[in-house]
C-alpha positions as CSV (number, residue, x, y, z in Angstrom):
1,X,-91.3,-39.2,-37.0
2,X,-89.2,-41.9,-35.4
3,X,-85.8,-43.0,-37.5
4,X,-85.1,-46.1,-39.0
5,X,-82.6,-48.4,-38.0
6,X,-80.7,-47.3,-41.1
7,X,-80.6,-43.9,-40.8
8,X,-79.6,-44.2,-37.0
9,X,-77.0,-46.3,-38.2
10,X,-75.8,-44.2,-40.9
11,X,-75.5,-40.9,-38.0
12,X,-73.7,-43.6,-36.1
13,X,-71.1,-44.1,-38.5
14,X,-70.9,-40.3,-39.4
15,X,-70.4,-39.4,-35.7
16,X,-67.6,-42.2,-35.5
17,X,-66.0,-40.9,-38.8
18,X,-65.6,-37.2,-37.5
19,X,-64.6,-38.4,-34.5
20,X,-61.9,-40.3,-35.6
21,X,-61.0,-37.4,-38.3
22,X,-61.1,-35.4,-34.9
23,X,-58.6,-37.3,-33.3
24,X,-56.4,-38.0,-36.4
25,X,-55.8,-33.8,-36.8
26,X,-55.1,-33.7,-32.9
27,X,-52.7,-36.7,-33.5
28,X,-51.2,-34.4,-36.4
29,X,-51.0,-31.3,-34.1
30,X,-49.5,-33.1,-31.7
31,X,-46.8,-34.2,-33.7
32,X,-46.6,-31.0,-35.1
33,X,-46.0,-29.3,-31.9
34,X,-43.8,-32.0,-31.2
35,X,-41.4,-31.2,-34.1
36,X,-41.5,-27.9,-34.2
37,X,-40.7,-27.8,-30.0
38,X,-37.9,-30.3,-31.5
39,X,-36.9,-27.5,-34.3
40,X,-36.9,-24.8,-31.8
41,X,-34.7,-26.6,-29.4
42,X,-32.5,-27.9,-32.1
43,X,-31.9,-24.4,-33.9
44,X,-32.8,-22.1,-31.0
45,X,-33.5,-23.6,-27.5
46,X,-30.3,-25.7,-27.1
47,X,-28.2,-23.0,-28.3
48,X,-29.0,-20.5,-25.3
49,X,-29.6,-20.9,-21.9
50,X,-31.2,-18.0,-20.1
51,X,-31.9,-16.9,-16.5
52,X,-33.9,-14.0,-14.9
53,X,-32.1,-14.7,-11.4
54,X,-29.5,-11.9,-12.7
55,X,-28.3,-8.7,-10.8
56,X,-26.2,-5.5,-12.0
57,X,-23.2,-5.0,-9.6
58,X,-20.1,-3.3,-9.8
59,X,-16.5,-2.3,-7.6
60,X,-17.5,0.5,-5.5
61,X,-14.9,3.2,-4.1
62,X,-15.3,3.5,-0.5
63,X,-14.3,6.9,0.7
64,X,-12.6,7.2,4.1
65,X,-9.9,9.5,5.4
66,X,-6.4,8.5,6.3
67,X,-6.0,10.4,9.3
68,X,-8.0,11.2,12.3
69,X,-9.4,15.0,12.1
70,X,-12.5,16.9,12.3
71,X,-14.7,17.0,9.2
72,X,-15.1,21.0,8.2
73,X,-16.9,20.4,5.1
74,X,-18.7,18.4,2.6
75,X,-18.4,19.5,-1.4
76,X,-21.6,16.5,-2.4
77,X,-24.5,15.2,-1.6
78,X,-26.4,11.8,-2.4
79,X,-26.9,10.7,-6.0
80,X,-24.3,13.3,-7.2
81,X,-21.9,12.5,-10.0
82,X,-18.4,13.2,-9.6
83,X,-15.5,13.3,-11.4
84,X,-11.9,11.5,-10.1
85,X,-9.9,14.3,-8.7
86,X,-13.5,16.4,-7.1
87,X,-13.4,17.7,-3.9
88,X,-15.6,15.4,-1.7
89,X,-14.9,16.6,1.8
90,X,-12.6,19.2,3.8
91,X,-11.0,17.7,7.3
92,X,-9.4,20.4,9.9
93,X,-6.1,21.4,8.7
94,X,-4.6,22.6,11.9
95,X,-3.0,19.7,13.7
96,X,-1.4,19.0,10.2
97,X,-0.1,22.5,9.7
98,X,1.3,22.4,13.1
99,X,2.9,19.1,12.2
100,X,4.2,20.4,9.0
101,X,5.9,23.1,10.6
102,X,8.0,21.5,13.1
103,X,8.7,19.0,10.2
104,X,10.4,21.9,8.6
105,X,12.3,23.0,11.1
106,X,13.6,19.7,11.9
107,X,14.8,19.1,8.4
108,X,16.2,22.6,8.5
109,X,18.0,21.7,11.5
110,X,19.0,18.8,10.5
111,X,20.9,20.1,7.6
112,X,22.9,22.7,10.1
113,X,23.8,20.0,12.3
114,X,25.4,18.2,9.0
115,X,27.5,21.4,8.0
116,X,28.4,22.0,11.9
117,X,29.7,18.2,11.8
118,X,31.6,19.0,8.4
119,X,32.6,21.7,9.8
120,X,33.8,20.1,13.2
121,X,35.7,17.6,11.3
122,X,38.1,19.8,9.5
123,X,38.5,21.6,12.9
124,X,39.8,18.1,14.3
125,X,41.6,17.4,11.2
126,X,43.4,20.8,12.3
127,X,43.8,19.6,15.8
128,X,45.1,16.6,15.0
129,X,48.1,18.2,12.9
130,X,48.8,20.6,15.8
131,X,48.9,17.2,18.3
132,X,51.5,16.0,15.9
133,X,53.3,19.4,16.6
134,X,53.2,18.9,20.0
135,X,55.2,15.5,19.9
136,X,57.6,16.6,18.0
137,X,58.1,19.3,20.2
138,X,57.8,17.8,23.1
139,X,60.3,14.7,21.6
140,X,62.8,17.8,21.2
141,X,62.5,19.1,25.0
142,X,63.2,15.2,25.7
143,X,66.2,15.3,23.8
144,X,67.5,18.3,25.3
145,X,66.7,16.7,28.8
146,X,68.8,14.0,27.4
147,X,71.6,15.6,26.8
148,X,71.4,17.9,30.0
149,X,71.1,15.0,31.9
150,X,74.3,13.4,30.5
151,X,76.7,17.0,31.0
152,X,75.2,17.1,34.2
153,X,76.3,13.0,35.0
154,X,80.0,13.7,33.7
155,X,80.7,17.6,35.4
156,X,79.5,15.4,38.6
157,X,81.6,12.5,38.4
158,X,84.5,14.1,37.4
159,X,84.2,17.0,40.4
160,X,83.9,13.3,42.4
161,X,86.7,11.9,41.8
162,X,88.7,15.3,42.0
163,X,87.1,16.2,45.7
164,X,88.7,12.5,46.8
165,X,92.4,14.7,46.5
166,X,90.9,17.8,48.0
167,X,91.5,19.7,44.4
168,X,87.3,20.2,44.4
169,X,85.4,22.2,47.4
170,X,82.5,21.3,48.7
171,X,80.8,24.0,47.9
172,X,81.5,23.2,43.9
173,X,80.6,19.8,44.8
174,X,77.3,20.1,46.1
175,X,76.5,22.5,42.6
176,X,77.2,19.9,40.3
177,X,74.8,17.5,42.6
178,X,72.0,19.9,42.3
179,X,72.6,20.4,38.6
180,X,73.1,16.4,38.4
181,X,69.4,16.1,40.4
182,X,67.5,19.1,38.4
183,X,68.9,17.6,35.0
184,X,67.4,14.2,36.1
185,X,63.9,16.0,36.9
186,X,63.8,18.0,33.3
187,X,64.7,14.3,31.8
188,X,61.3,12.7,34.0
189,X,59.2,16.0,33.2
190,X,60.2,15.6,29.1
191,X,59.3,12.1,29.4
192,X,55.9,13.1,30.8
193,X,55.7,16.4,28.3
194,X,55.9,13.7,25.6
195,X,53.1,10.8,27.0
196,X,50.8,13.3,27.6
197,X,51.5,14.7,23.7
198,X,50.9,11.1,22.5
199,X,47.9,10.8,24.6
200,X,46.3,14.1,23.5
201,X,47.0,12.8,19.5
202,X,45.6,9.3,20.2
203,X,42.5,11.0,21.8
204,X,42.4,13.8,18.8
205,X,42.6,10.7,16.2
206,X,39.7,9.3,18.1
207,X,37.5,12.2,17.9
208,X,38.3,12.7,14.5
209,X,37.2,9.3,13.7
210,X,33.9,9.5,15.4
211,X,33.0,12.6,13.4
212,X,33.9,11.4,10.2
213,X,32.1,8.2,10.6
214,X,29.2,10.8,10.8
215,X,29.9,13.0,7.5
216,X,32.6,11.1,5.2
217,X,31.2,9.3,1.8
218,X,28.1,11.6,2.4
219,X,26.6,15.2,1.3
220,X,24.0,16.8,3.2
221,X,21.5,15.2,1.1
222,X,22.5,11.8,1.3
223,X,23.3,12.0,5.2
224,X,21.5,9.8,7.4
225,X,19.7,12.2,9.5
226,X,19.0,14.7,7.4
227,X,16.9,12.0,5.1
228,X,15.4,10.9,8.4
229,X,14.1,14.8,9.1
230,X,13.6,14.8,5.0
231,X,10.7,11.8,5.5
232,X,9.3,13.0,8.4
233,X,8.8,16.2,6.6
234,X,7.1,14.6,3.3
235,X,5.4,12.5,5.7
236,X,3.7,16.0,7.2
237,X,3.3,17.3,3.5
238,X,1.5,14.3,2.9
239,X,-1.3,14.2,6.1
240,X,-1.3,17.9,4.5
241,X,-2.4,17.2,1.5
242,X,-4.6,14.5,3.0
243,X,-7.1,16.9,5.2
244,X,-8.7,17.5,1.5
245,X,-10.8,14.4,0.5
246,X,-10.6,13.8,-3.2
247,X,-12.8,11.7,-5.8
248,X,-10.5,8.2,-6.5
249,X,-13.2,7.5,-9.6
250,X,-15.9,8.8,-11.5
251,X,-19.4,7.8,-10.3
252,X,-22.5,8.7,-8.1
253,X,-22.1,9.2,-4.6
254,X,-24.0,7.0,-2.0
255,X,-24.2,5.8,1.2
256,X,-23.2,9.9,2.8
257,X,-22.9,9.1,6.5
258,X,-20.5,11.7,7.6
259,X,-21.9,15.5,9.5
260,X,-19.7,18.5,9.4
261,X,-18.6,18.7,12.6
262,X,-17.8,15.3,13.3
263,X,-14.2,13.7,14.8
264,X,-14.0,11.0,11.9
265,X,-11.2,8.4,12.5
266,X,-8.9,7.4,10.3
267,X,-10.4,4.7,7.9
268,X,-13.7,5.6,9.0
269,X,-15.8,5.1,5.6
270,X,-17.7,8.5,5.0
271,X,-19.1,8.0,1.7
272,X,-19.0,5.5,-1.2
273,X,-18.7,6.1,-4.8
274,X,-20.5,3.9,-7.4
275,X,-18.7,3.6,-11.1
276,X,-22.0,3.6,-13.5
277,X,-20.0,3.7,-16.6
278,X,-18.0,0.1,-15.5
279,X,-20.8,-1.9,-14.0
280,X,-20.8,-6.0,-14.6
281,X,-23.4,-8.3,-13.9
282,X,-23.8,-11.3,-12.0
283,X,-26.2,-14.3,-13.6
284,X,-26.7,-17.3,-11.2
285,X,-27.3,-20.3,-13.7
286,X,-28.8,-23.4,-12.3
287,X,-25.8,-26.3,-12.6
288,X,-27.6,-28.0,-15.1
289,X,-27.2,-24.9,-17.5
290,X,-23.4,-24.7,-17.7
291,X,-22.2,-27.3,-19.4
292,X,-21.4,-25.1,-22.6
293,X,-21.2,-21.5,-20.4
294,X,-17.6,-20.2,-20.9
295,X,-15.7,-17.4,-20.9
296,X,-15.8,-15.3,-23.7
297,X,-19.2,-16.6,-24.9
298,X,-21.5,-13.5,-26.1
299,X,-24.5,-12.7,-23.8
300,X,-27.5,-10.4,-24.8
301,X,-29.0,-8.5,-21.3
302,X,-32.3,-7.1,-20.8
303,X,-33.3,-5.2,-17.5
304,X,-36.4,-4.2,-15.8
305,X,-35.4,-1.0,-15.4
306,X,-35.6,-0.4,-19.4
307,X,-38.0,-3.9,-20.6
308,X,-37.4,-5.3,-23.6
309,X,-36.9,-2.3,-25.8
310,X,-33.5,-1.9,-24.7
311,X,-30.6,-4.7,-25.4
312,X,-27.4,-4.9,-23.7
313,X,-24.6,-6.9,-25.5
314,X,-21.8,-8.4,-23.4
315,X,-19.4,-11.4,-22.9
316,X,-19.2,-14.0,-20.5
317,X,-16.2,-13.0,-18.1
318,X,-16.0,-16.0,-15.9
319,X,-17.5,-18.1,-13.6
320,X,-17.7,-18.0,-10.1
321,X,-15.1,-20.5,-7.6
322,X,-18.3,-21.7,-6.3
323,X,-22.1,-22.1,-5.3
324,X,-24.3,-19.2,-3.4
325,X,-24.5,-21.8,-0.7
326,X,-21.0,-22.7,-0.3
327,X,-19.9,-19.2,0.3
328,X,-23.2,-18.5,2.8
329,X,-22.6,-17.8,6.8
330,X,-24.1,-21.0,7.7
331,X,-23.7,-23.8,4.9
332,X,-26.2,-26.7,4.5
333,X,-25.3,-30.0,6.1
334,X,-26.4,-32.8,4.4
335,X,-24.7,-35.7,6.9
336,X,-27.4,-36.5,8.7
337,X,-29.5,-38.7,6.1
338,X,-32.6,-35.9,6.1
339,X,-31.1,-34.8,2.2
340,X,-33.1,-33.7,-0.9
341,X,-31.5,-32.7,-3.7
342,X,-31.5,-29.5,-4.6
343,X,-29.8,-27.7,-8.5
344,X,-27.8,-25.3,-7.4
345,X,-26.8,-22.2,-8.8
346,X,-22.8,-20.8,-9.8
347,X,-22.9,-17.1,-10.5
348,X,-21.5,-15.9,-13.8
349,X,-19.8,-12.6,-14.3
350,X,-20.8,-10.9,-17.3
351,X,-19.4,-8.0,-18.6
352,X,-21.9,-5.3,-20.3
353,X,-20.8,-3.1,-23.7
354,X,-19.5,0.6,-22.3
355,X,-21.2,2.3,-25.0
356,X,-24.0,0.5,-24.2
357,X,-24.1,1.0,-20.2
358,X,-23.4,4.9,-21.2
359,X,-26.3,5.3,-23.5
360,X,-28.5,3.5,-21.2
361,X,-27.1,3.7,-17.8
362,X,-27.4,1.3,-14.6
363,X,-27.3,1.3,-11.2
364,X,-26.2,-1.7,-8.7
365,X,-28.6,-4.0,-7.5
366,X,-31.1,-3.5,-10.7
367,X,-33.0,-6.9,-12.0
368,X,-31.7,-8.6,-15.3
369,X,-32.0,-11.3,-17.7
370,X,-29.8,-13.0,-19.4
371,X,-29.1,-14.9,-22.5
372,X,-26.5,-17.2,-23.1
373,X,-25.3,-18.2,-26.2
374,X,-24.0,-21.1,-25.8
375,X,-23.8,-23.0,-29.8
């Protein structure tokens, strides 16, 4: 049975009602969605900014040995924890020891050679007074040379003048000319006796000087050379001391590269030590995200390694000096017109809750999110 015009327009006007009513609750959810996106990103959204481009790092320890040796043994293995102060590795203690003992005996010798020097100055301190002696004695022959010399001058010109009336012989006469000559020799040879005194103290003054310039004002401890021999000796204690490798933190070793056996040089890494318990991570934040990011600002972490059942609570520590791409081997160059642009990223260092990293512990390189709460 065919319709009638009525009833086709009466199914008309129904099918135009609903669809209107249709499109009038799509209209509503639309607006609907509409506010309530605007209510999340007014209570929630715009008070956060978030980022899954976030990695755990941290400040390894690098362990190397300060002086060039043989390595002798190895105390840990990969993925072991240590504590600071462990035993990592032995080196070869026997260059060392060797060192250590002529370091010794230097110092030892050293401290002789002070106390022979003391001891050498008081001898020329003693020298010194008998030089003094010697002048005086030696002023006293000249004095008596003196005086010689002037008997000898008057017996001779008074047997002169009597040997002009024959009253002298000649025989007297040529005496007192001997004795005038060998009384003018003693004079010449006091003379000399007394020089040569005076040079010997000048030259025993001297000597005097140059030792005490070496001891005076100073004690065996405080004397130049025996500190010299004193470091040298610490210095051998110390390359001693360094032939056993030690833990500087605590943390996991990684990275084991050195063989027992092996002539390591000094410096030459040989392991690295990762501290779990002070780990940080870097979030890089697209540019457009940091306009309210700053330091001290609380963050809440989540990491693959866990999922979501696990929340880490930290703080914003600071932000990086500048982009990824700034800091890379080869930067862009944008000067030649070909140039699109392109957000960037600034890493942000976040610091994570110890109690938290200890409970749940993490290892460098792991995948994170972050949260930032930013209002």
């Amino acid at each position: 049975m065919t319709d009638t015009p009525d009833q086709q327009d009466m199914e008309r006007d129904l099918r135009l009602a609903q669809r209107k009513r249709l499109f009038g609750l799509l209209a509503i959810g639309i607006v609907c969605a509409a506010l309530l996106y605007g209510l999340y990103d007014w209570l929630i959204g715009s008070r956060t900014v978030s980022t899954d481009n976030a990695y755990v790092g941290g400040n390894i320890a690098v362990v190397s040995p300060l002086i060039t040796s043989t390595l002798v043994a190895v105390e840990v293995t990969d993925t072991q924890f240590v504590k600071k102060g462990q035993i990592l590795a032995r080196l070869s203690s026997s260059d060392a020891a060797i060192a250590l003992n002529r370091a010794e005996a230097e110092y030892a010798l050293a401290r002789r050679s002070f106390s022979q020097q003391t001891a050498g100055s008081e001898a020329l301190t003693a020298t010194l007074s008998a030089r003094d002696a010697d002048i005086t004695s030696a002023s006293a022959q000249l004095a008596t040379a003196e005086a010689a010399l002037h008997k000898a001058t008057l017996d001779y010109d008074r047997r002169d003048a009597l040997a002009k009336t024959g009253a002298v012989s000649g025989d007297e006469l040529t005496f007192v000319t001997n004795a005038l000559a060998a009384a003018k020799g003693e004079l010449a040879l006091a003379k000399a006796r007394v020089r040569q005194a005076e040079a010997n103290r000048t030259t025993a003054a001297k000597e005097m000087t140059a030792s005490l310039a070496l001891t005076q004002g100073s004690i065996a401890d405080t004397n130049p050379a025996v500190l010299i021999a004193k470091s040298k000796l610490e210095d051998a204690r110390l390359n001693m001391n360094r032939t056993v490798l030690r833990a500087p933190i605590d943390g996991i070793i990684s990275q084991r590269q050195a063989q027992i056996g092996q002539r390591i040089a000094a410096g030459t890494p040989i392991m690295t030590i990762v501290p779990i318990d002070s780990l940080y991570v870097d979030a890089n934040f697209k540019e457009s995200q940091l306009a309210h990011v700053q330091v001290g600002k609380p963050v809440r972490l989540t990491s693959m390694l866990y999922g979501d059942d696990v929340i880490y609570h930290g703080k914003v520590l600071g932000l990086a000096g500048g982009t990824g791409n700034a800091f890379a081997l080869i930067p862009a160059q944008n000067a030649t017109g070909n140039w699109v642009k392109i957000t960037q990223r600034l890493p942000v260092r976040i610091v994570i809750d110890p109690k938290e990293l200890r409970a749940h512990p993490l290892r460098i390189g792991l995948s994170m999110e972050a949260e930032v709460q930013v209002r």
